[in-house]
LUMKETI-29617 format. One record per residue (C-alpha): chain; x, y, z; residue number from 1. Coordinates in steps of 0.05 Angstrom, whole numbers, plus 5000, padded with zeros to 4 digits. Layout:
BEGIN
kette->A&X->X&Y->Y&Z->Z&nr->NUM;
...
This chain:
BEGIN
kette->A&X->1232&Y->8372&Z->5949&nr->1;
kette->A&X->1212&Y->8440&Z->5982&nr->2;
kette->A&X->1135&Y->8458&Z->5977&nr->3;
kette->A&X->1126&Y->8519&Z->5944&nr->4;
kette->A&X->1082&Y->8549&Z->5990&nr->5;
kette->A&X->1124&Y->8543&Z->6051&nr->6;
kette->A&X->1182&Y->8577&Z->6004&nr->7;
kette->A&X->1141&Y->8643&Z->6002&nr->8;
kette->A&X->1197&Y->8681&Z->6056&nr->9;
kette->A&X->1249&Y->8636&Z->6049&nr->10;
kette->A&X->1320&Y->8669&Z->6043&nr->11;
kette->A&X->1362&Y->8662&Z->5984&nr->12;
kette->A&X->1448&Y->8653&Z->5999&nr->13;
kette->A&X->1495&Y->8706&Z->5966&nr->14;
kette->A&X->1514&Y->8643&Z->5929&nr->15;
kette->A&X->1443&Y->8628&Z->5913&nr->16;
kette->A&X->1443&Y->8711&Z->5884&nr->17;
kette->A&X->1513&Y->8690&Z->5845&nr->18;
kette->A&X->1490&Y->8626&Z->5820&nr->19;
kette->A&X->1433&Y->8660&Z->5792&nr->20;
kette->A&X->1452&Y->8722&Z->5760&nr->21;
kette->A&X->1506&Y->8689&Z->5732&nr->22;
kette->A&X->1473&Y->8653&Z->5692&nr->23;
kette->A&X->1403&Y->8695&Z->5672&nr->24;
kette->A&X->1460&Y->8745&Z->5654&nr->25;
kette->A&X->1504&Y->8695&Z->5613&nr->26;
kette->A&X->1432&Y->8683&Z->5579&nr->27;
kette->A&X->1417&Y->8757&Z->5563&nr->28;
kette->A&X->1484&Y->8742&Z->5514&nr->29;
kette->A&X->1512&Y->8814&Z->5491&nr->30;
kette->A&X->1444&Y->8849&Z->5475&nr->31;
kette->A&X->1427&Y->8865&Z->5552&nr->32;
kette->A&X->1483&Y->8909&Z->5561&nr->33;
kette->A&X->1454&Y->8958&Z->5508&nr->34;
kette->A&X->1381&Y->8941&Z->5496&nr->35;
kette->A&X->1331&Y->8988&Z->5535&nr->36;
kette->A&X->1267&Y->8940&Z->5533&nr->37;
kette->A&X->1227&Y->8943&Z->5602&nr->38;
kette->A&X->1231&Y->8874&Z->5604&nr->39;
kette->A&X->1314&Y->8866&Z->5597&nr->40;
kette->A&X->1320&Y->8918&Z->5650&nr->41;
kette->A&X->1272&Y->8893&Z->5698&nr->42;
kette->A&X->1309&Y->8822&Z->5692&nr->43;
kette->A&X->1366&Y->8856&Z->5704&nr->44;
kette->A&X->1356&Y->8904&Z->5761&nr->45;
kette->A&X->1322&Y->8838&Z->5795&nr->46;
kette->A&X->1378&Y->8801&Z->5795&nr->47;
kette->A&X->1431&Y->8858&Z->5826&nr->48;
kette->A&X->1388&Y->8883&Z->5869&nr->49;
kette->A&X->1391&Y->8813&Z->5890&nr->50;
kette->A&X->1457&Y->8808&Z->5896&nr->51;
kette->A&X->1466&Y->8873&Z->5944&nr->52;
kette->A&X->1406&Y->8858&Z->5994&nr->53;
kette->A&X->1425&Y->8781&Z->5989&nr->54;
kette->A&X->1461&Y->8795&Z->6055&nr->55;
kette->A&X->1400&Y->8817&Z->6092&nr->56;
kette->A&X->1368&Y->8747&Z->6109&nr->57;
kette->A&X->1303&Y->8789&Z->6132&nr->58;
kette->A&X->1288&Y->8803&Z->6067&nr->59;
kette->A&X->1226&Y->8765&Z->6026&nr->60;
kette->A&X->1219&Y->8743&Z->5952&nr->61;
kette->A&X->1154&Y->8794&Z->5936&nr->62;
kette->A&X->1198&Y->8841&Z->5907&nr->63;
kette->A&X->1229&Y->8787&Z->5858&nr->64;
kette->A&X->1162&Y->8756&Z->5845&nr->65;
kette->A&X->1135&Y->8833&Z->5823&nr->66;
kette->A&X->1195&Y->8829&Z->5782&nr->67;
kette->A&X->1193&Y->8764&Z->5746&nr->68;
kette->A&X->1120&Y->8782&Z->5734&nr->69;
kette->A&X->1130&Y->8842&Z->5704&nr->70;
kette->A&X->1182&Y->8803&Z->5659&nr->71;
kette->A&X->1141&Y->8754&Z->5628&nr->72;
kette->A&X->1082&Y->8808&Z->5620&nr->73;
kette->A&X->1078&Y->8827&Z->5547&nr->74;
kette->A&X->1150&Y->8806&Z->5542&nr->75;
kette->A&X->1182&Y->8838&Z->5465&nr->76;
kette->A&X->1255&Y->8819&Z->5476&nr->77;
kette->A&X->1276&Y->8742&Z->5468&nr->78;
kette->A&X->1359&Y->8725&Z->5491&nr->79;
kette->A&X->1404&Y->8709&Z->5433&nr->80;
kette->A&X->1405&Y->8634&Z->5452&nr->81;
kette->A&X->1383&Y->8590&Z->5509&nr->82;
kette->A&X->1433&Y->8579&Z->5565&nr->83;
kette->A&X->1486&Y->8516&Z->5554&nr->84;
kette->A&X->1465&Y->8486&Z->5614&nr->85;
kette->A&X->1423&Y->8422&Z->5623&nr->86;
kette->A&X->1347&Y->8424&Z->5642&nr->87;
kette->A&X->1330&Y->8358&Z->5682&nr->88;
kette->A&X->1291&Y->8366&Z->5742&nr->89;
kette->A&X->1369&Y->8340&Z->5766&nr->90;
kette->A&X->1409&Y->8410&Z->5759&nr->91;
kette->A&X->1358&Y->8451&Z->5805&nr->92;
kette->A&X->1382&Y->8428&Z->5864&nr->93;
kette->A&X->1368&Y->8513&Z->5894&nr->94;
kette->A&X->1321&Y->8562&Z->5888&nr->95;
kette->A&X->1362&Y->8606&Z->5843&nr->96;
kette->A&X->1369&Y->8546&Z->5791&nr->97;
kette->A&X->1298&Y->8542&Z->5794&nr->98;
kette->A&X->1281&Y->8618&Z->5783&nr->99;
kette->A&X->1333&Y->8620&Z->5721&nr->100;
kette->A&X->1305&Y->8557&Z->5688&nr->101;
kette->A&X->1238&Y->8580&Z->5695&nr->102;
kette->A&X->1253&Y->8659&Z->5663&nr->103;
kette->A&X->1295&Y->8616&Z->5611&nr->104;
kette->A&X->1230&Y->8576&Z->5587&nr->105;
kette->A&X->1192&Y->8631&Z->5592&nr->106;
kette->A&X->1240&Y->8680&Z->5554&nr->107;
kette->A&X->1245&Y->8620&Z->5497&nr->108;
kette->A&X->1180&Y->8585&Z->5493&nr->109;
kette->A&X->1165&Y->8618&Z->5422&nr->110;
kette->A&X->1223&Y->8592&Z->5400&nr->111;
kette->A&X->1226&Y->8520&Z->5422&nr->112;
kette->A&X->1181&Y->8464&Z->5404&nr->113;
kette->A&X->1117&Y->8460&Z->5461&nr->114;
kette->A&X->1146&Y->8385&Z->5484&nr->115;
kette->A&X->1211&Y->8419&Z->5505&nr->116;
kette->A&X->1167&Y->8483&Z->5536&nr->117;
kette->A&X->1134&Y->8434&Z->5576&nr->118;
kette->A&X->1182&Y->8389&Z->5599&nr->119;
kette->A&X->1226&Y->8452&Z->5622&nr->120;
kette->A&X->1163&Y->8481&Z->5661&nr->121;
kette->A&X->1151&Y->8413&Z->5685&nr->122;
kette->A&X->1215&Y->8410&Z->5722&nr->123;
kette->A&X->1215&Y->8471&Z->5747&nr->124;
kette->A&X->1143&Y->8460&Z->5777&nr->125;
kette->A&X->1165&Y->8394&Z->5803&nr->126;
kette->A&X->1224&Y->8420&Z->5852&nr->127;
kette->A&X->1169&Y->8455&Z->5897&nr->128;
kette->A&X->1238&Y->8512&Z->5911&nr->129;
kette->A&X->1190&Y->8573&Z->5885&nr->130;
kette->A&X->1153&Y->8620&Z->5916&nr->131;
kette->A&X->1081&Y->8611&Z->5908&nr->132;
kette->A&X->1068&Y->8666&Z->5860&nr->133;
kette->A&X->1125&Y->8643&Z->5820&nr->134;
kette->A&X->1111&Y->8566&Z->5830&nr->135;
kette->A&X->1041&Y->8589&Z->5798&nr->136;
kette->A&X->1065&Y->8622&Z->5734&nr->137;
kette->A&X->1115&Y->8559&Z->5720&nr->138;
kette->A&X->1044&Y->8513&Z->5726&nr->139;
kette->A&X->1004&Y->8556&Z->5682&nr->140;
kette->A&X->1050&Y->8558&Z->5632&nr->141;
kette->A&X->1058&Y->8494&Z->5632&nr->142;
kette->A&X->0991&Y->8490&Z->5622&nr->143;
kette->A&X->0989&Y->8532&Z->5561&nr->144;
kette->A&X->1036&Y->8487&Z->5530&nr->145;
kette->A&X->1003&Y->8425&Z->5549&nr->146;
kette->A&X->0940&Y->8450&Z->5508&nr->147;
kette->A&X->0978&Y->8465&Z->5443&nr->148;
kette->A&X->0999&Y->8398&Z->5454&nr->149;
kette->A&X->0940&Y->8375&Z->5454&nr->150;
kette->A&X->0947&Y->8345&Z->5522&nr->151;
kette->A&X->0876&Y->8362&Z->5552&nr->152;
kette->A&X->0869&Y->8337&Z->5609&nr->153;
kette->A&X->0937&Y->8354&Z->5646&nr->154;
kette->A&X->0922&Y->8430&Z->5612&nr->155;
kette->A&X->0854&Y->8429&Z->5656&nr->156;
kette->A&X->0881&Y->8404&Z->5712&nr->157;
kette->A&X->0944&Y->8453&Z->5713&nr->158;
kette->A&X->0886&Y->8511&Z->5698&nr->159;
kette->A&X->0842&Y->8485&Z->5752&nr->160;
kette->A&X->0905&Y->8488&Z->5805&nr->161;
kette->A&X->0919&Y->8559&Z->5785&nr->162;
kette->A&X->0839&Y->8579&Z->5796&nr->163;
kette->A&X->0840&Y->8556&Z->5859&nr->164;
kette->A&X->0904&Y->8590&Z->5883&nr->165;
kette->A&X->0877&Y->8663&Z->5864&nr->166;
kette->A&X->0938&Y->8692&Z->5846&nr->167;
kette->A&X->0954&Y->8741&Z->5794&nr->168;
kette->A&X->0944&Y->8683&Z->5729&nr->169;
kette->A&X->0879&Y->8657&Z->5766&nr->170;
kette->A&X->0835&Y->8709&Z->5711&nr->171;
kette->A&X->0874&Y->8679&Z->5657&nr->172;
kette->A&X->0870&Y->8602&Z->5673&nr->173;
kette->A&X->0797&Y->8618&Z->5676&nr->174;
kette->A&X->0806&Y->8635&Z->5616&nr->175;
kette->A&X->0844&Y->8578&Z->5590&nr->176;
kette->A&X->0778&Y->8533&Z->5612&nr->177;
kette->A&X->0733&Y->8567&Z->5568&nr->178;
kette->A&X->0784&Y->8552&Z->5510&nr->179;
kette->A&X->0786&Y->8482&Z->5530&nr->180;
kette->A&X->0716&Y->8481&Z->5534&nr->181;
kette->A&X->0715&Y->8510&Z->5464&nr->182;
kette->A&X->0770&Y->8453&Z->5443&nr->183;
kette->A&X->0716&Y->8400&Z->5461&nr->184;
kette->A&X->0663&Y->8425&Z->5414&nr->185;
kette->A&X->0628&Y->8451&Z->5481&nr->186;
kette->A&X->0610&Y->8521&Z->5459&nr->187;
kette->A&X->0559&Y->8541&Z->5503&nr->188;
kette->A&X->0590&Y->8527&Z->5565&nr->189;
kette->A&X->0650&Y->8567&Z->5536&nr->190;
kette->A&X->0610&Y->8628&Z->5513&nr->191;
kette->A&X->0575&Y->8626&Z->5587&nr->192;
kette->A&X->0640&Y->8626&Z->5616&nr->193;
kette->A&X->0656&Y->8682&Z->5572&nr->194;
kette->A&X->0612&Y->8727&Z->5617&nr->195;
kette->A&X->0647&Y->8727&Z->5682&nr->196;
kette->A&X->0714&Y->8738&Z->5650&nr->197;
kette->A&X->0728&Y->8805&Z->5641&nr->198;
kette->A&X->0785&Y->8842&Z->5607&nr->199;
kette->A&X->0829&Y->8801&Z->5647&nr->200;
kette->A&X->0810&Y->8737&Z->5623&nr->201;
kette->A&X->0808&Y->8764&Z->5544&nr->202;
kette->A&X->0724&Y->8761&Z->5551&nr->203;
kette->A&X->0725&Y->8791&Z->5475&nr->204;
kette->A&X->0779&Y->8739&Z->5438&nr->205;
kette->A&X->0737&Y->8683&Z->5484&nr->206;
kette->A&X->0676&Y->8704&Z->5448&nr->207;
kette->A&X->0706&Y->8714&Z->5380&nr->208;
kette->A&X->0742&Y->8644&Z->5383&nr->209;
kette->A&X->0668&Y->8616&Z->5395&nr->210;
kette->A&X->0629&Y->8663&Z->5339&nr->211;
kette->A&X->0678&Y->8646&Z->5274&nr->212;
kette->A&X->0676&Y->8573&Z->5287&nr->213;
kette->A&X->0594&Y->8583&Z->5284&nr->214;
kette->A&X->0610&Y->8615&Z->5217&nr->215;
kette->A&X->0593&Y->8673&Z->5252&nr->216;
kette->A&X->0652&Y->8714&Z->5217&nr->217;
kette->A&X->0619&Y->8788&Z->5225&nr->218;
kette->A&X->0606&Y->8780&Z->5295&nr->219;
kette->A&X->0672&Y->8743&Z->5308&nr->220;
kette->A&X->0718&Y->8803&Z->5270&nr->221;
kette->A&X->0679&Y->8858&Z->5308&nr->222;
kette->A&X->0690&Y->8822&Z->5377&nr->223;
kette->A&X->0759&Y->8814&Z->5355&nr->224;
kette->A&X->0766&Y->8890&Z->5350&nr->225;
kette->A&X->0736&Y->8895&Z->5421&nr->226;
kette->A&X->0780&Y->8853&Z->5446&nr->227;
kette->A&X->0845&Y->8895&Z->5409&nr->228;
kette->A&X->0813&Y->8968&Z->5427&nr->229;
kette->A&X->0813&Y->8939&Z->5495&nr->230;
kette->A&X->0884&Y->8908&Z->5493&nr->231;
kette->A&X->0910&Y->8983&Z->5471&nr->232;
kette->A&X->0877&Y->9016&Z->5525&nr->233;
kette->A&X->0911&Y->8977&Z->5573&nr->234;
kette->A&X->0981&Y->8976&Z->5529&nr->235;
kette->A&X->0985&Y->8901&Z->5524&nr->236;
kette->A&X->1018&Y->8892&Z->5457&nr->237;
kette->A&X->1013&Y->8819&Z->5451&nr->238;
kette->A&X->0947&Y->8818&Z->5464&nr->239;
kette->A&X->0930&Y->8864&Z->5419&nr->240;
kette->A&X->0973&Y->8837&Z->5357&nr->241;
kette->A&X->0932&Y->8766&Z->5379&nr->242;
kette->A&X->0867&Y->8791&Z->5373&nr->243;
kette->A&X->0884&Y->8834&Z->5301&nr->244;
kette->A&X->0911&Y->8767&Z->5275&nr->245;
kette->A&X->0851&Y->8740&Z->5285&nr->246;
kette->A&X->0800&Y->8784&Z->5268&nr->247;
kette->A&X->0842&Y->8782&Z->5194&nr->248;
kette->A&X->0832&Y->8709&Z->5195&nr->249;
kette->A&X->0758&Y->8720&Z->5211&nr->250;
kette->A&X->0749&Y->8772&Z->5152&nr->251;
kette->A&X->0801&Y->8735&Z->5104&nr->252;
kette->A&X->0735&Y->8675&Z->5103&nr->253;
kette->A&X->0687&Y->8736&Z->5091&nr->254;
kette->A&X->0715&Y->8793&Z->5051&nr->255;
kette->A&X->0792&Y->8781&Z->5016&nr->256;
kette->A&X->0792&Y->8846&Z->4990&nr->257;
kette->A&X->0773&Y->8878&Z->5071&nr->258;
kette->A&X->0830&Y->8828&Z->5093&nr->259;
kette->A&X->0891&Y->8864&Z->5059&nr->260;
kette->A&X->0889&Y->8919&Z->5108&nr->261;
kette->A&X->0872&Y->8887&Z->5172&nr->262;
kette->A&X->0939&Y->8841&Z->5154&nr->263;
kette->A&X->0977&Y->8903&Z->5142&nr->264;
kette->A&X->0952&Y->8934&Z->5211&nr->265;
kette->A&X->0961&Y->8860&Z->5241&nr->266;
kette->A&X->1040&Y->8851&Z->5206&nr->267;
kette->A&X->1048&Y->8918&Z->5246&nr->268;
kette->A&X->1025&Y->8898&Z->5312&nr->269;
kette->A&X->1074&Y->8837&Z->5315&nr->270;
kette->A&X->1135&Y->8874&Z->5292&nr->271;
kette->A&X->1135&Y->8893&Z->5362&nr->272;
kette->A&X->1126&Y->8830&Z->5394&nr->273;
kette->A&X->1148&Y->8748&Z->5384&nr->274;
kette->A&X->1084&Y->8711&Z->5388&nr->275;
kette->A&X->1091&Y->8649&Z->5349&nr->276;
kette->A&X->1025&Y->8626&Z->5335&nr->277;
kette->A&X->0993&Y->8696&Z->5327&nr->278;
kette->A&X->1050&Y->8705&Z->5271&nr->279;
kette->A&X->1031&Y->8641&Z->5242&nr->280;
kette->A&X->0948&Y->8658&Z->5244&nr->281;
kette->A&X->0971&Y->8718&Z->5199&nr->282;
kette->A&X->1005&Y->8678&Z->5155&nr->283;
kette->A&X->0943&Y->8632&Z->5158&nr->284;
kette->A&X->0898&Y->8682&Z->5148&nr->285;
kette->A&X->0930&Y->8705&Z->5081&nr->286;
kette->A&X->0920&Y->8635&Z->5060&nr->287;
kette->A&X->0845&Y->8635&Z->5058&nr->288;
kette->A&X->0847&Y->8712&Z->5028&nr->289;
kette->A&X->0875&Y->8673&Z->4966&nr->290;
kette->A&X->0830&Y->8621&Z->4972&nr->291;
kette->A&X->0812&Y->8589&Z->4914&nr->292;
kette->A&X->0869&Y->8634&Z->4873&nr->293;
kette->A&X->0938&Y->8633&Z->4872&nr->294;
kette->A&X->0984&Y->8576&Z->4835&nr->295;
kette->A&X->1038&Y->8578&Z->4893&nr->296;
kette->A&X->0981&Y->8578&Z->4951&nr->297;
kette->A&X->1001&Y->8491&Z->4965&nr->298;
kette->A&X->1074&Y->8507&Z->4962&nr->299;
kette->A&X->1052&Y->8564&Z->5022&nr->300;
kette->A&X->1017&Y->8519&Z->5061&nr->301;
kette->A&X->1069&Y->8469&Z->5048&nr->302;
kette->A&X->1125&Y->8517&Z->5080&nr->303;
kette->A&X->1078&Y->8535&Z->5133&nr->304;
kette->A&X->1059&Y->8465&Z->5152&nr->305;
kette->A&X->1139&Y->8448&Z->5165&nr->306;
kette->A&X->1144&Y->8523&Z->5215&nr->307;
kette->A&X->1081&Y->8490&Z->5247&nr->308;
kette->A&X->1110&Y->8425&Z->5258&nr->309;
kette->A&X->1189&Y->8453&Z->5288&nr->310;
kette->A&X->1136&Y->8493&Z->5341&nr->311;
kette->A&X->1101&Y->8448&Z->5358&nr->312;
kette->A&X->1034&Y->8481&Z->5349&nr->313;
kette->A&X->0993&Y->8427&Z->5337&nr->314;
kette->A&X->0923&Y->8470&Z->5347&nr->315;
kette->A&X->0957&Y->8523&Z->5297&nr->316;
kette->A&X->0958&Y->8461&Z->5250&nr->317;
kette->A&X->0880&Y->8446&Z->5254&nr->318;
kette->A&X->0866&Y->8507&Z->5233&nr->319;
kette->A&X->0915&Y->8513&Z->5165&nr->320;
kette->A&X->0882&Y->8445&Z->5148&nr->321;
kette->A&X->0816&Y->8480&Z->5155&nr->322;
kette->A&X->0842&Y->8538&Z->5111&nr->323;
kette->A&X->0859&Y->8479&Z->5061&nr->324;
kette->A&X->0784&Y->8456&Z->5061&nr->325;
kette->A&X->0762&Y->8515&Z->5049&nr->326;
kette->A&X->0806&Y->8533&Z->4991&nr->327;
kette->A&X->0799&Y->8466&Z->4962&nr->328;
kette->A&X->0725&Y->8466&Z->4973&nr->329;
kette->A&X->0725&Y->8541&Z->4932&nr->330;
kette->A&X->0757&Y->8507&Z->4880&nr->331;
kette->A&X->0710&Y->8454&Z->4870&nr->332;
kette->A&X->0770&Y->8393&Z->4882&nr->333;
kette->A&X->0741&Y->8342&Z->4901&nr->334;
kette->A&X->0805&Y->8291&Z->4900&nr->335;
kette->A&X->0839&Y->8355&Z->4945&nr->336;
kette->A&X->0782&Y->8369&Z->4986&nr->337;
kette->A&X->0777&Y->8290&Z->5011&nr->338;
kette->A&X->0865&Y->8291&Z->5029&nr->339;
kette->A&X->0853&Y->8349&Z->5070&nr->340;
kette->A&X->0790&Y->8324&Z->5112&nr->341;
kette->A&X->0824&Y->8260&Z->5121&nr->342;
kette->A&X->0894&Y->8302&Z->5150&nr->343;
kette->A&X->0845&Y->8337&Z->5191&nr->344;
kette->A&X->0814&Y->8277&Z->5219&nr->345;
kette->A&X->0887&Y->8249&Z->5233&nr->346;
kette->A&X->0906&Y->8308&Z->5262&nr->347;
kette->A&X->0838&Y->8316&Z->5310&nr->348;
kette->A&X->0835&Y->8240&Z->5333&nr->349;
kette->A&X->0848&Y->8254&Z->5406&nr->350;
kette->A&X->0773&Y->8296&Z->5407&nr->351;
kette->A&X->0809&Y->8360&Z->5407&nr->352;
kette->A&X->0779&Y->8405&Z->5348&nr->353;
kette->A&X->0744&Y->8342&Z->5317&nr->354;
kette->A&X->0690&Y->8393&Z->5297&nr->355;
kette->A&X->0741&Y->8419&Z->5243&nr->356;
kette->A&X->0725&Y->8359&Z->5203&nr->357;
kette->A&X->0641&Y->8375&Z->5215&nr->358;
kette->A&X->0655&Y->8445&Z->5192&nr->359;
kette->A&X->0702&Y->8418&Z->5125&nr->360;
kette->A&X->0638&Y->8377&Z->5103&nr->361;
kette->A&X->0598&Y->8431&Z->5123&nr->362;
kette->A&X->0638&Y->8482&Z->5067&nr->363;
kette->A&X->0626&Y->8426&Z->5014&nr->364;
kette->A&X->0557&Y->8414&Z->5027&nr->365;
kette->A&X->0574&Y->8335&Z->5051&nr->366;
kette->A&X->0534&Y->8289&Z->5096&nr->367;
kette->A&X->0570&Y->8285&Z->5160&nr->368;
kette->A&X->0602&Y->8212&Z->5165&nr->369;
kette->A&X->0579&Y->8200&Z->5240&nr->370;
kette->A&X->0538&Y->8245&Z->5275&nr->371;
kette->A&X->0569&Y->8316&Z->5307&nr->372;
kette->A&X->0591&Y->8308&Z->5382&nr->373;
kette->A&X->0590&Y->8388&Z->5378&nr->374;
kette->A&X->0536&Y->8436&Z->5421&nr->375;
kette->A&X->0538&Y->8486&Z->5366&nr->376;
kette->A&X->0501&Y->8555&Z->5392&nr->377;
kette->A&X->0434&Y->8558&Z->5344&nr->378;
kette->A&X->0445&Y->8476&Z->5320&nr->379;
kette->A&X->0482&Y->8441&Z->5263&nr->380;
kette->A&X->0442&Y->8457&Z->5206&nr->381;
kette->A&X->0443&Y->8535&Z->5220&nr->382;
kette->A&X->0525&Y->8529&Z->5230&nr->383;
kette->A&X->0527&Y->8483&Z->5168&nr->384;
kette->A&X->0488&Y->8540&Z->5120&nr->385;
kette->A&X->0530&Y->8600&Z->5148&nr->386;
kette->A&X->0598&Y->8555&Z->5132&nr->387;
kette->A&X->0562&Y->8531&Z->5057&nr->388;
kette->A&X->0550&Y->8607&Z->5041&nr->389;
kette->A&X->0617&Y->8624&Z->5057&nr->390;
kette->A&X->0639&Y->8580&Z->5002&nr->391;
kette->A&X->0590&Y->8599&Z->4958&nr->392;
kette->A&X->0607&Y->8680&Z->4968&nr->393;
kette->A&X->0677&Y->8653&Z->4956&nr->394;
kette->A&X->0667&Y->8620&Z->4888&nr->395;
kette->A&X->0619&Y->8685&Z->4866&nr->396;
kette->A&X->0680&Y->8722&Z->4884&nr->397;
kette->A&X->0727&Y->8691&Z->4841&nr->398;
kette->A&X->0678&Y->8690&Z->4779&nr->399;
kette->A&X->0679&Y->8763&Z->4792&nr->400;
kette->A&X->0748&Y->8775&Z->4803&nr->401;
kette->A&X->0768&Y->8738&Z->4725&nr->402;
């Protein structure tokens, strides 16, 4: 195996250039012959501009890097299918295999399960036939999927690798500390890390993702907006349909009635984008709007639970089961309340958002079984009566509303 770094000028064959827009072309199926996306002609131009300099040995792999960044940036277009080809570490024997697995995983992850995300990005990573740029963006990715795996450790690890590299994804794995951080239960270390940030490293969704956890659902939704204003000033679609879905999730626990239109402005935002789990925190948002209300609101969460499941999204799934407390805890079920704090502890055993279980007692005014392992930001009892008068709003609410 090649180390990456030493690959940074290395000089790609015309069969190298063949090999690989061959197949990143076969991928593109019929739509990149007529779509006029950034991202499909970027891909595209890449790969035959390629193919014409291939010749000229002198030439370096910036260009392509600039190129394959660019491509995964904010990316709206997803191929028809994935390519036929195997992905064992086995078939990327050259750097052009390597390069086309790697924009393949990336192209698809929001429509593949996480384990297969990561074990594509893990073979890629593992030939060491990248560029270093390029090397880095197959690493934090993986990374990324390792944490909605639930996979900690290896996700801080692959984070901390990127930091110390610098390169383009180092603001954004700094980033992806402070959510781990957050993941832990260790809140003020993430909201301190949320300071250095800056827009590149989300500071605003960093703080939000903190705040509503606190019960802090104001001062999460309006941070939430920060973070979108921001996101549209800097025309990053994704980020901005992430940070809308959220700030309706945030609301939807405060105000159902405030929630229809930030879902309508949110729907609107991802009809230009494929972000999985931002589609899904929409979906999970509407859920706790109809807290409480709603005959068909299991069957919902039922359907929802199965979309979770085929992505893989297991820190999507956390939070519907939080949803479920709530709207079970609205309704004054006891017998309901108790199955869904005992799927959340299932589903939180590993440590990773165990606190979802403190906050599901903390709705139905419970004792605590065993003593939080959370740092919450002003202490338990002040998150526990924010989270109780959320439930309480919500039950005034629906007297109201008959």
């Amino acid at each position: 195996m090649r180390n990456a770094d030493a690959q940074a000028d290395d000089r790609w064959s015309p069969r190298d250039w063949h090999q690989a827009a061959t197949r990143a072309l076969a991928a593109l199926g019929e739509q990149w012959a007529t779509g006029t996306g950034r991202d499909r002609v970027l891909l595209v131009s890449c790969l035959r501009q390629g193919l014409l300099l291939a010749r000229d040995f002198r030439l370096g792999l910036g260009w392509l890097a600039e190129a394959a960044w660019g491509y995964v940036s904010d990316s709206v277009w997803e191929p028809l299918a994935p390519p036929t080809r195997t992905d064992s570490a086995s078939t990327l024997e050259t750097a052009a295999d390597a390069l086309v697995e790697l924009l393949s995983a990336l192209a698809r992850r929001q429509h593949e399960h996480r384990e297969r995300t990561a074990d594509r990005l893990a073979a890629v990573a593992a030939t060491g036939l990248l560029p270093a740029d390029l090397h880095e963006m197959a690493v934090y990715y993986l990374a990324k999927a390792q944490r909605d795996l639930g996979r900690t450790e290896d996700s801080r690890l692959g984070m901390q690798r990127v930091i110390a590299g610098g390169g383009p994804l180092a603001p954004a794995a700094k980033r992806g500390l402070a959510h781990l951080s957050r993941l832990v239960g260790d809140f003020p270390t993430a909201i301190e890390a949320a300071r250095t940030l800056g827009w590149e490293g989300r500071h605003h969704r960093v703080r939000a993702e903190v705040w509503w956890v606190q019960g802090e659902m104001a001062r999460a939704a309006a941070a939430y907006q920060a973070g979108r204003i921001e996101a549209e000033q800097h025309s990053i679609a994704g980020e901005a349909a992430t940070a809308q879905s959220m700030r309706a999730l945030a609301l939807a626990f405060l105000d159902p009635d405030e929630t229809d239109d930030e879902l309508e402005f949110a729907e609107q935002l991802l009809s230009g984008v494929n972000i999985r789990a931002s589609r899904i925190n929409a979906q999970i948002a509407a859920l706790v709007r109809d807290a409480g209300r709603h005959a068909d609101w299991e069957d919902r969460a039922a359907h929802l639970r199965t979309e979770i499941s085929i992505a893989g999204l297991s820190s999507v799934e956390t939070t519907l089961e939080l949803a479920a407390c709530f709207h079970h805890a609205a309704r004054n079920a006891h017998n309901e309340l108790a199955a869904a704090i005992a799927r959340l502890r299932h589903l939180t055993q590993s440590g990773n958002y165990a606190y979802y279980v403190d906050l599901a007692h903390f709705m139905a005014g419970l004792a605590l079984d065993v003593p939080s392992a959370a740092r919450w930001l002003d202490g338990e009892q002040a998150t526990r009566i924010r989270w109780r008068a959320l439930v309480t709003g919500r039950r005034e609410y629906l007297r109201n509303a008959r």
